[in-house]
N, C-alpha and C positions, 0 to 999 in steps of 0.2 A: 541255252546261253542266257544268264543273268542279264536284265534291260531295265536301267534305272535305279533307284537309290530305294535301300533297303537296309534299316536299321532294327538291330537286335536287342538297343538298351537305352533307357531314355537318356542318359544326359547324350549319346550321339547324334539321335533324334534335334536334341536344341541345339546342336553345336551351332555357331554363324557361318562360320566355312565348313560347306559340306563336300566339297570338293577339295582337289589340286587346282582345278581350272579357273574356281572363284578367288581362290587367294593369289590365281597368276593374274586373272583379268583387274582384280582391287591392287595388286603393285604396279601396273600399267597404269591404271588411274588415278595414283598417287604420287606416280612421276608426272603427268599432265598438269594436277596441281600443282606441283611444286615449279615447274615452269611457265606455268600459263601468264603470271607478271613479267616474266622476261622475254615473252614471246609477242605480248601485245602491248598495246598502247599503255595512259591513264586514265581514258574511258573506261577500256573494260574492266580492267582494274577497279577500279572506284563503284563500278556494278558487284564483281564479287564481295565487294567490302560488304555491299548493303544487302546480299543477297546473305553473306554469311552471319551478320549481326542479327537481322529477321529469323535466321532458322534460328539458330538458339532460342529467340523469346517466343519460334512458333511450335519449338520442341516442349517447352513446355507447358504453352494452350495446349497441345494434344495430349499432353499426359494428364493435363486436367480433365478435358472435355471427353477426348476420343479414346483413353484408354479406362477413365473413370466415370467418363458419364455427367460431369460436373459442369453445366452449360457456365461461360463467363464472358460477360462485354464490357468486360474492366482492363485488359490484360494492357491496354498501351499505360493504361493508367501505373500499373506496377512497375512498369520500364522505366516511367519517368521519376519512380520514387527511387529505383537503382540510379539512376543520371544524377540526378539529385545530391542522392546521399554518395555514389562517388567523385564527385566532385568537388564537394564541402571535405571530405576526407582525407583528396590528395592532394587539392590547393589550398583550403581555409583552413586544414588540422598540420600538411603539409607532411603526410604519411608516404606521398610516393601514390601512383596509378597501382603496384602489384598489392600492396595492401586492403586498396580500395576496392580492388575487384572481387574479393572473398568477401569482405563487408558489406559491401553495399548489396552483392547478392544474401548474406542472411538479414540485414537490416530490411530488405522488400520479403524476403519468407515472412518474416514477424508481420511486416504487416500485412504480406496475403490471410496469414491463419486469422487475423483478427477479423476480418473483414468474409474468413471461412466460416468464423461460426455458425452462422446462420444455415446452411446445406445440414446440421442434423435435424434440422425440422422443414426445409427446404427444399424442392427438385423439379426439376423442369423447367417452364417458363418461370416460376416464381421466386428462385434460384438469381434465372436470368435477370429479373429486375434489381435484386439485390445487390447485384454486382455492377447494374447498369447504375445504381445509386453509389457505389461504391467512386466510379468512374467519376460521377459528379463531385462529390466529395470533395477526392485529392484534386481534380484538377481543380476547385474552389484555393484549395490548400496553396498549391503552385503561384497562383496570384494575389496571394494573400499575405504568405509569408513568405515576404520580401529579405528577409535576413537572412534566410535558407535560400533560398533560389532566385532573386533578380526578381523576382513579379513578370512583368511583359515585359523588360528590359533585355532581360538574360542574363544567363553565368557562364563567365568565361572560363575556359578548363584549359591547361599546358596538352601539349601532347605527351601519350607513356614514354618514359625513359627507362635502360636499361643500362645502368653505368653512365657514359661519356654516349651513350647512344640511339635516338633519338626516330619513337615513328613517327615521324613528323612527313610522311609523304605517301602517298596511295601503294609503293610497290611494298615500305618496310610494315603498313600496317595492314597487308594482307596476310602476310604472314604471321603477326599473332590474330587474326582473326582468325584465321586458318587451324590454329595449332589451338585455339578454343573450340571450335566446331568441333573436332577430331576427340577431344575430350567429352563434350557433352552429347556428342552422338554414340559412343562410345558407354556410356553411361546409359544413355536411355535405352539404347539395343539391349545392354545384360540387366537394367532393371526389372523387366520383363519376364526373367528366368529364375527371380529372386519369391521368395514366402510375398514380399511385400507386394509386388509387379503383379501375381497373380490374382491378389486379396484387389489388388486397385480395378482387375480384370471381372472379379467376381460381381465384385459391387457394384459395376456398371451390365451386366448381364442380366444378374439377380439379386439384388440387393438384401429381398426376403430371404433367400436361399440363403447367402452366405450371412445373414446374421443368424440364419440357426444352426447351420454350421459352426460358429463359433468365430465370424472376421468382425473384429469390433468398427465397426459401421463411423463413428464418427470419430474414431480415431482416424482410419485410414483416408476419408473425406479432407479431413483436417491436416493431414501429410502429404496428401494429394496439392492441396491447396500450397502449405509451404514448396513444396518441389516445384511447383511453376513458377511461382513468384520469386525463385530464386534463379532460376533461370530467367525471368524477364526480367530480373535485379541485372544481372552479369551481361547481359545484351542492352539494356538500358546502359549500363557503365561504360562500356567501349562500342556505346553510339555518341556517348556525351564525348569521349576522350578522341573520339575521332573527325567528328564537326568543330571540336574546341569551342562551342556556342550552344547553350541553351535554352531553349525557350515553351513555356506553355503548349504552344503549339503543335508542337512537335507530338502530342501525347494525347490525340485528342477522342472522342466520339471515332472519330473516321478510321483513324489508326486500327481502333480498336476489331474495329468490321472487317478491315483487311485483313486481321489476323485470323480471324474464322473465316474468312473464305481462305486463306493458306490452307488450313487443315481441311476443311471440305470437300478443296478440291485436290488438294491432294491424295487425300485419303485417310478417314477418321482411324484411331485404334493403328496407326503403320507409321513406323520410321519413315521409311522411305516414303509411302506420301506424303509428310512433313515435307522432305527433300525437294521433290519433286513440286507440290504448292507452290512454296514460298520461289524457287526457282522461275515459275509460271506468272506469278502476280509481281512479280517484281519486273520479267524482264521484258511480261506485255506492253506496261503503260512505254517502255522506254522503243519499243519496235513501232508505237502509235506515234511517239514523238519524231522519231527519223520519218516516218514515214510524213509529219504533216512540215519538217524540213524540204522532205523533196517535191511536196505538193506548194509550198510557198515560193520556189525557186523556179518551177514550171507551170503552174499554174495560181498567178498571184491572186487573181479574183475570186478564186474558191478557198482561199486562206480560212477566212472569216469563216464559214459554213464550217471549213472541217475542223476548227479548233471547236465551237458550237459543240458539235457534232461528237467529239473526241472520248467524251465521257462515259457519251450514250452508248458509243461504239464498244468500251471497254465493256460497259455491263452486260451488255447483248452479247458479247463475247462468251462470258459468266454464263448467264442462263442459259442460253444452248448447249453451254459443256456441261450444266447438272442436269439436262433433260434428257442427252445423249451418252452421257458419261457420268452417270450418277454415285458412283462407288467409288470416284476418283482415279487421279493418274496411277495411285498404284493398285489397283484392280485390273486397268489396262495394260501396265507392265507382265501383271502375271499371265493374262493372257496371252501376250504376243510372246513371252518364252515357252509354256506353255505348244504356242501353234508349233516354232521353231525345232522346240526338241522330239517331237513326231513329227515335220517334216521329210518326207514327201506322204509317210503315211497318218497324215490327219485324223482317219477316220480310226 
């Protein structure tokens, strides 16, 4: 008796739903998002916003870093050239938010590639510094050019509108957040199955290899480069259009760090630990915050120690999960399905 999945022809092999069971358990979980706003508050609500805005800009650090190999510590920096530039486009051009969202994500592509150059003679840490200069750059730019962005003041942005209709509130902008996630997840799953997805594959495996195979090397670098930054353009956009406030800060050094620990610990080179990550770093710090709510209400004298303390806790958090879980949450996914589907016989 046949046990297990067993594929005769490659495109079956990459299909995404290899089952009936995976595309009943993905409509189940697609009605949960679709109700999850009307089930709960505007806390948690306002959590998925920020969870969902993060994965886009952390889908495409991974297609840079983890599926290409292309280290970057600039990526909050390119978010806030999408805030930026949609915001100047839908209030200062007066284009409308749907305009500004295509735009501002290839306006931040043009400037990732420029700022990609450097990776055909670049890799590694060296790479990394370029981009860490990169990071210094724009955010010099951001307080500098005050006609474009406020300086430290900030730019005020409308909320999107669609007709007479207005996401002007945490439950209506879930759902275009929602309905962008669904796209560029969607995108980055089958870019992977494409001539390009593979050559982005190659190059971060064997770089030599696939240039004498014939993957022109700093073409696909340099594509690599545009797809991220156009992805943290359109996450940049409707993080601007969602805070309606912009500011430097927002976009900084730190940003940047959070965005590769998304990818790292969720899982380099995987969707899903994209998923999985940005789900993780987003909704620690806020289980640290309730938690030093209920420590302040019962025990007010240890307040002070544990907000101190708060940070430290977060990182320590961090390192013990890459020292015990080094391959990220989705290495651990595949394991525990893995143990499940030979349950009871493991061995």
């Amino acid at each position: 008796m046949p046990s297990g999945l067993f594929h005769s022809t490659y495109p079956k092999d990459e299909r995404i739903f290899q089952t009936m069971w995976v595309k009943v358990w993905l409509g189940v979980f697609a009605l949960c998002l679709l109700i999850f706003p009307l089930l709960l508050g505007p806390y948690p609500t306002y959590v998925a916003n920020i969870i969902g805005i993060y994965l886009i800009g952390a889908l495409g650090l991974n297609i840079l870093t983890g599926f290409t190999g292309q280290i970057s510590i600039g990526h909050a920096a390119f978010m806030g050239v999408g805030a930026y530039a949609g915001a100047n486009i839908s209030t200062a051009l007066g284009w409308g938010f749907w305009a500004a969202l295509p735009v501002s994500g290839l306006v931040t592509a043009a400037v990732g590639m420029v700022f990609g150059i450097p990776s055909l003679r670049l890799r590694g840490l060296y790479l990394a510094i370029a981009t860490l200069a990169a990071q210094f750059i724009i955010e010099f730019a951001f307080m500098h050019l005050r006609g474009l962005t406020g300086g430290s003041q900030g730019f005020l942005v409308d909320a999107p509108r669609l007709g007479s209709f207005a996401f002007d509130n945490d439950r209506r902008f879930y759902y275009l957040v929602l309905f962008m996630v669904v796209i560029t997840v969607t995108f980055s799953r089958n870019l992977f199955r494409t001539r390009t997805g593979r050559a982005f594959i190659a190059i971060r495996d064997r770089y030599l290899a696939a240039e004498i195979m014939g993957v022109h090397l700093f073409k696909y670098r340099l594509l690599a480069f545009g797809i991220s930054s156009f992805y943290a353009g359109v996450a940049g956009c409707l993080w601007g259009h969602y805070i309606t406030i912009i500011t430097p800060e927002h976009f900084n050094i730190a940003v940047s760090i959070k965005y590769l620990s998304m990818i790292i610990i969720g899982g380099l080179g995987s969707v899903l630990g994209t998923i999985f990550g940005t789900i993780f770093m987003v909704v620690l710090p806020e289980l640290l915050r309730y938690l030093s709510d209920i420590i302040k209400e019962t025990y007010p004298a240890f307040m002070m120690v544990f907000q101190a303390l708060r940070e430290g806790v977060f990182g320590l958090v961090i390192i013990l999960f890459l020292i015990f879980e080094p391959d990220g949450l989705a290495s651990r996914w595949q394991t525990v399905k893995s143990y499940w589907k030979l349950w009871p016989f493991s061995y």
